[in-house]
BASEZA-726995 format. One record per residue (C-alpha): residue in three letters; x, y, z. Coordinates in steps of 0.25 Angstrom, whole numbers, plus 5000, padded with zeros to 4 digits. Example, Ala and Ser with C-alpha at 12.3 -4.5 7.8 and 13.67 -1.06 7.14 Angstrom:
BEGIN
R  type    px    py    pz
R   ALA  5049  4982  5031
R   SER  5055  4996  5029
***
This chain:
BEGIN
R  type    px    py    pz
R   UNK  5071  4977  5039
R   UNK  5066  4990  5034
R   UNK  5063  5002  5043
R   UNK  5048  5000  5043
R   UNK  5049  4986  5050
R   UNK  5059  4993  5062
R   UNK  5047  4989  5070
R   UNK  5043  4974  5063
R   UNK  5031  4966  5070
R   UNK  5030  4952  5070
R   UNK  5015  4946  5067
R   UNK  5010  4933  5064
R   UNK  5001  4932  5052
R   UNK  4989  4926  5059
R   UNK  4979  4923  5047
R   UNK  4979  4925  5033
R   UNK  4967  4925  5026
R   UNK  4965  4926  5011
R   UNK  4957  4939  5008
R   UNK  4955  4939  4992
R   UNK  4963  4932  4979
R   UNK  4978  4934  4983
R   UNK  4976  4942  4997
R   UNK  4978  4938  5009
R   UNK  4976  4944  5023
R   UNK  4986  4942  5034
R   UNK  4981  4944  5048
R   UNK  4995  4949  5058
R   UNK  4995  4948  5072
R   UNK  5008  4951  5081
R   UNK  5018  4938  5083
R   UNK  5018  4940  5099
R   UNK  5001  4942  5098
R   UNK  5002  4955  5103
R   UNK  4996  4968  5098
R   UNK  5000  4973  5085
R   UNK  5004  4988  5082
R   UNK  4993  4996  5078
R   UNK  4990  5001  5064
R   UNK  4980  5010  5056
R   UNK  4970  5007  5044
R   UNK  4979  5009  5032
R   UNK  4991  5005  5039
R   UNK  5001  4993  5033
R   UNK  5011  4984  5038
R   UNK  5023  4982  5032
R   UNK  5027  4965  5031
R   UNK  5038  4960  5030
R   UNK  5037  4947  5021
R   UNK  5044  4934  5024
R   UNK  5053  4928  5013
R   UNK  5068  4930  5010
R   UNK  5067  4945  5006
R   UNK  5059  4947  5017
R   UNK  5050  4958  5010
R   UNK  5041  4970  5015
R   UNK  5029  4972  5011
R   UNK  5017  4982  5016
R   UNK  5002  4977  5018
R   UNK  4990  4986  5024
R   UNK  4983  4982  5038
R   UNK  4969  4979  5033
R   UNK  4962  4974  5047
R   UNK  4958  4986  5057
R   UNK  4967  4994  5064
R   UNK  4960  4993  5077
R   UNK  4966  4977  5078
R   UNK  4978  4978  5086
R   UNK  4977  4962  5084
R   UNK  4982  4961  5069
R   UNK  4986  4966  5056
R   UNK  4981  4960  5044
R   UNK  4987  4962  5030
R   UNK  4984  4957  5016
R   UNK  4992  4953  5004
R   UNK  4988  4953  4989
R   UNK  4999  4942  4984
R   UNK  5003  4950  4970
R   UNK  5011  4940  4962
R   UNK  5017  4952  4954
R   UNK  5021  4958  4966
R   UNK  5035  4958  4973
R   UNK  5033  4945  4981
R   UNK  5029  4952  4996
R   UNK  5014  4948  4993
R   UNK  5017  4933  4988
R   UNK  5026  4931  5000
R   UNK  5017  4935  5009
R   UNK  5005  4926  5003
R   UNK  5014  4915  5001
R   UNK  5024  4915  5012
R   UNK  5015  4920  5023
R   UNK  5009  4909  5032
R   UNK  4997  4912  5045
R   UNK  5006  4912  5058
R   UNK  5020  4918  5050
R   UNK  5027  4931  5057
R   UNK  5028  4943  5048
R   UNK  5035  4954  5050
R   UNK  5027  4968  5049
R   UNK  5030  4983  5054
R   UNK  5022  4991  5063
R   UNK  5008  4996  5053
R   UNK  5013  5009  5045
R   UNK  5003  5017  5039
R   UNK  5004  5025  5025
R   UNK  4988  5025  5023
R   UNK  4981  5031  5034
R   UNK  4963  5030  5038
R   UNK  4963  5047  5040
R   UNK  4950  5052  5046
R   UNK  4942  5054  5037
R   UNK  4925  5056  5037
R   UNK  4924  5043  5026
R   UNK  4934  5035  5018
R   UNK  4935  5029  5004
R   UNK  4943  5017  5002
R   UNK  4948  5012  4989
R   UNK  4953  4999  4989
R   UNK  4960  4990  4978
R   UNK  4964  4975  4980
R   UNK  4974  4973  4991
R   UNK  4972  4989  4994
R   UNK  4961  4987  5001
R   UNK  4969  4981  5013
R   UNK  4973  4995  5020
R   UNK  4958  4999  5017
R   UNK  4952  4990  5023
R   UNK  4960  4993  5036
R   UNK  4954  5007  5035
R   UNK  4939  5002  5033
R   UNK  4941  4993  5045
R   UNK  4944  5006  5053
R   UNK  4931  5013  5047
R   UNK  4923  5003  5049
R   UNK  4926  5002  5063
R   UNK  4926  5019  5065
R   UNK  4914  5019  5057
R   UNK  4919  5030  5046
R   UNK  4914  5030  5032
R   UNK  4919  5023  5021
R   UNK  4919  5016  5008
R   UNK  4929  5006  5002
R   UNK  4929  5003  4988
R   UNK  4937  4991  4987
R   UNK  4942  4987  4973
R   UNK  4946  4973  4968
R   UNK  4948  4965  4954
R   UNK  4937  4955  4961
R   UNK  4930  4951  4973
R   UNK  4938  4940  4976
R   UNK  4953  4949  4973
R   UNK  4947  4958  4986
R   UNK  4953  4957  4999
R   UNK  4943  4958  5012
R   UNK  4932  4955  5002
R   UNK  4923  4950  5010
R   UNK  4927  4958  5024
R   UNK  4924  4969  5014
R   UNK  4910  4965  5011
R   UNK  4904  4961  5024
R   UNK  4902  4972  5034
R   UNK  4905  4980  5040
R   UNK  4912  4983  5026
R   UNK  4904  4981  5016
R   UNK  4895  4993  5017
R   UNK  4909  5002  5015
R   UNK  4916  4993  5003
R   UNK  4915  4993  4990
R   UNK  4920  4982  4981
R   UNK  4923  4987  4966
R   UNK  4928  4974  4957
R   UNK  4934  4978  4943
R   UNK  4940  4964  4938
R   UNK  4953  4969  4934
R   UNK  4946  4978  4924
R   UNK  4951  4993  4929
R   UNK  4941  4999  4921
R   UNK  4931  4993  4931
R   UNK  4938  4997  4944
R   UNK  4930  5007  4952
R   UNK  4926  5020  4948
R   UNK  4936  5027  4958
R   UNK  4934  5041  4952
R   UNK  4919  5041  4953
R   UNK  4921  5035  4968
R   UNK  4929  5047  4971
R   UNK  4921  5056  4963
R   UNK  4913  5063  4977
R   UNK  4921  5064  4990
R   UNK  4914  5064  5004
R   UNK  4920  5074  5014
R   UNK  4929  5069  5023
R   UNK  4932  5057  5014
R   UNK  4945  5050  5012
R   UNK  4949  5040  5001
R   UNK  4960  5027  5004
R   UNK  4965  5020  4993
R   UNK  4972  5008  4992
R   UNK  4974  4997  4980
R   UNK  4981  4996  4968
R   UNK  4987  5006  4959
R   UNK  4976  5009  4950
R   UNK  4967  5010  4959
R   UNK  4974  5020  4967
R   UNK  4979  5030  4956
R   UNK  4964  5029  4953
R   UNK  4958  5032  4967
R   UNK  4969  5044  4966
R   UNK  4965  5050  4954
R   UNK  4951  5049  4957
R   UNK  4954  5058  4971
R   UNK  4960  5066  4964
R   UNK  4951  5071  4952
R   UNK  4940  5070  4961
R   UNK  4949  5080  4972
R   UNK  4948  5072  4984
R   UNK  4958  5079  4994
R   UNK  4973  5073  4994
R   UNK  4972  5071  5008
R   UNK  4959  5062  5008
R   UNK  4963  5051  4998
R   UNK  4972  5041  5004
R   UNK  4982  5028  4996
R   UNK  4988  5017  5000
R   UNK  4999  5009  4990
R   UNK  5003  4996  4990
R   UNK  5016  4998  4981
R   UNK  5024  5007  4971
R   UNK  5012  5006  4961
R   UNK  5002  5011  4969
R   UNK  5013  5023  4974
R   UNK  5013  5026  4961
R   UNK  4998  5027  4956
R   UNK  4995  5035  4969
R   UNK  5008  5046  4965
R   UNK  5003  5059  4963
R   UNK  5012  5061  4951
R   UNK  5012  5053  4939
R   UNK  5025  5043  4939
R   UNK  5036  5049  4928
R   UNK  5049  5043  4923
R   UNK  5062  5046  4932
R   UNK  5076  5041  4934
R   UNK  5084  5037  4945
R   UNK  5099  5037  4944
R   UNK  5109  5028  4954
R   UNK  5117  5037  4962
R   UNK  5127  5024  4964
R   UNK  5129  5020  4948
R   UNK  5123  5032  4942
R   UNK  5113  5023  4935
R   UNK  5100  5030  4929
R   UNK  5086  5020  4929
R   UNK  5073  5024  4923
R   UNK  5061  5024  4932
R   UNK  5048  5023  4924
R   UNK  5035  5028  4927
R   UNK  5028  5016  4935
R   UNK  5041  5011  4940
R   UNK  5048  5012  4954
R   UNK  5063  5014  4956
R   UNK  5064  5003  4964
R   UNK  5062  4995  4952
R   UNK  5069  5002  4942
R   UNK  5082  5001  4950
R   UNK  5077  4985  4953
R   UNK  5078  4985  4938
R   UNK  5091  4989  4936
R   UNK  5097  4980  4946
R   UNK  5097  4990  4959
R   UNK  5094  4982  4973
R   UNK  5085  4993  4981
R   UNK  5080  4987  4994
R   UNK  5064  4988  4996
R   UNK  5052  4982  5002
R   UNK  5037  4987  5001
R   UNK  5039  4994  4988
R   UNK  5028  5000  4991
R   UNK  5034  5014  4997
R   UNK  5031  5012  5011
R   UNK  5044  5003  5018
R   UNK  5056  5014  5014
R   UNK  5065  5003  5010
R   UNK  5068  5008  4996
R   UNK  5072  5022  5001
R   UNK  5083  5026  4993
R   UNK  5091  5039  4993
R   UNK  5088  5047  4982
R   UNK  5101  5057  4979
R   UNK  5095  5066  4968
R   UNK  5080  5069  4964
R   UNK  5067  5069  4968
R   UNK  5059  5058  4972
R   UNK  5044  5058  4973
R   UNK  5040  5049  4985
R   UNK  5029  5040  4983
R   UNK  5031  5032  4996
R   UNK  5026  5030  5009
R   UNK  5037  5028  5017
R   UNK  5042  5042  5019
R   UNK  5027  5048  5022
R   UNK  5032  5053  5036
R   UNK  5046  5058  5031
R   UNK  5048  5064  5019
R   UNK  5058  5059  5011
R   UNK  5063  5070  5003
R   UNK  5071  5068  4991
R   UNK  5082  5061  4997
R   UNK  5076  5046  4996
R   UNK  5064  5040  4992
R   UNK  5056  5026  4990
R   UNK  5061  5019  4977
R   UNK  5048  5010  4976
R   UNK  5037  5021  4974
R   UNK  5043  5033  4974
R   UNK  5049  5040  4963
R   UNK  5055  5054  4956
R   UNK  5050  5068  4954
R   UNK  5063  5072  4946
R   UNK  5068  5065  4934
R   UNK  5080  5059  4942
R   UNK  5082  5051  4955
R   UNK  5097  5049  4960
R   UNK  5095  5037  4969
R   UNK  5106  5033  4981
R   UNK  5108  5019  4975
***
C-alpha cells in the first residue's frame, strides 16, 4: 500500500444511488459508525478498489463539508477507461467495506468576494462540494454546468431545485463542440474579487484556460482541478514537444510523442513501472531521473519540491530534449 493510504479508513458504502447515464453516487460512512475525518469543498479521497490488483483510484467529495456523518463520491463508468471505474460500478455492492485515505486536497474553496464555477460531466463533483458551502455561507456564485444531455448530468435534478437552481446554469451541446458554451464571452468581464474553478474534461479545460488568459484574469484567481494525464496536459502552460528518454539499466533510447505519457511509452516497450491514480496525485510512479530536466506537471510534490532528481512518469514530462531515467 502506497504512502497516501499510511493512514487507510475503513467505511461501509451505505447507499448507492444512480445520479445520471453511467454515474453513480456512493454515500460512506465510518465501519465502527463513528465520526469520520473532516475535509474541505474540493477535497478527494483516494479508493482503493476491490479485485485482484487491487487498484487506487481518486474520486472528489461532493456532499458538504460541514457533514462529519459521511462522505459521498461519484463514479462515471468509462469503458475506454483503465477498469478502476467499471470495478467500482460492477463490483461494488450497498453494505461492502472500502478502503479510503484521510480527504487530501489539491483544489482548495480561497476566499473570495464571488465565484465562477465551470463544470463538465463528471467535473462537476468537487464543484458541487464548493457550491454546497456557498450556499450555506451565503457568498455569491454562478455555476455553468456543461453536459452532452440532460439526462448524461449528474445531480441534475438536486441542481435545478433550490436552493441551487437560481446559481446553475445548464449548457447542453449534443456532442457537437461547436455548440459548447461560449467560454470566452463568459470570461470576457470580470467582477472584482472573483475567482474561477474549473473542473471537466480536457477540452473544456484548455478552453476556460485560454479564455483567462486572453481576457487577463490574474493567475492567482483562476483555479483546475484534473482527473487524469490528459487534463494535466491541456491545463500545461507550455505546449507538449517530442522528447527522449534513455534507460540508465540497458542503455535503450524510446520516443516520447507529443500527447503521450512516459508511463506508456515504457508500458509499450515491455517495461513493468508500478502506478495507480495515474493521474499525478498518489507518488507511486515516482521514478529517479539521473540526467535532464523534468518539467513536473503533478500534484503530489505541491508541498515539496521535487527538483530535477525524480518526477511523476504519468503526467509529467521533459524540458530538455533527453531524460536518463533510473530503470
Amino acid at each position: 500500500m502506497n504512502t497516501v493510504m499510511n493512514e487507510a479508513l475503513r467505511v461501509r458504502v451505505a447507499r448507492i444511488a444512480r445520479e445520471a447515464e453511467d454515474i453513480l453516487s456512493y454515500e460512506l460512512v465510518a465501519e465502527d459508525g463513528g465520526t469520520l475525518a473532516a475535509f474541505e469543498a474540493g477535497a478527494h479521497l483516494d479508493v482503493r478498489i476491490p479485485g485482484k490488483e487491487s487498484t487506487l483510484r481518486s474520486y472528489s467529495l461532493c456532499n458538504d463539508p460541514e457533514e462529519t456523518h459521511r462522505y459521498v463520491i461519484a463514479v462515471q463508468r468509462d469503458a475506454r477507461g483503465r477498469g478502476g471505474s467499471r470495478a467500482m460500478h460492477e463490483r461494488v455492492r450497498e453494505g461492502d467495506v472500502l478502503v479510503v485515505s484521510p480527504p487530501r486536497n489539491d483544489f482548495p474553496l480561497l476566499f473570495a468576494r464571488g465565484y465562477v464555477l465551470v463544470a463538465g460531466g463528471i467535473g462537476v463533483t468537487p464543484l458541487l462540494s464548493m457550491a454546497r458551502q456557498l450556499q450555506r455561507t451565503g457568498l455569491p456564485y454562478t455555476m455553468y454546468y456543461c453536459a452532452r444531455a440532460p439526462e448524461r448530468a449528474a445531480f441534475r435534478e438536486l441542481l435545478s431545485m433550490p436552493p441551487f437552481a437560481d446559481h446553475v446554469r445548464f449548457h447542453f451541446d449534443g456532442g457537437d463542440p461547436d455548440k459548447g458554451l461560449d467560454v470566452s464571452g463568459l470570461l470576457s468581464t470580470r467582477a472584482p474579487g472573483t475567482r474561477l474553478y474549473c473542473c471537466g474534461p480536457a477540452g473544456l479545460m484548455k478552453a476556460v484556460r485560454d479564455a483567462s488568459v486572453r481576457h487577463r484574469w490574474p493567475w492567482e484567481k483562476v483555479h483546475f482541478e484534473s482527473f487524469g494525464a490528459d487534463g494535466v496536459g491541456a491545463l500545461a502552460t507550455r505546449e507538449d514537444t517530442d522528447f527522449e528518454v534513455t534507460i540508465r539499466s540497458t542503455g535503450q533510447v524510446l520516443s516520447v510523442p507529443k500527447g503521450q505519457s512516459v508511463l506508456n511509452v515504457l508500458r509499450r516497450n515491455g517495461l513493468r513501472v508500478t502506478s495507480d491514480c495515474e493521474a499525478g496525485s498518489c507518488g507511486t510512479c515516482v521514478t529517479r531521473v539521473c540526467e535532464g530536466e523534468p518539467e513536473h506537471r503533478d500534484t503530489f510534490f505541491q508541498q515539496e519540491p521535487a527538483g530535477n532528481q525524480r518526477m511523476l512518469i504519468c503526467v509529467s514530462r521533459a524540458r530538455s530534449k533527453r531524460l536518463v531515467l533510473d530503470l
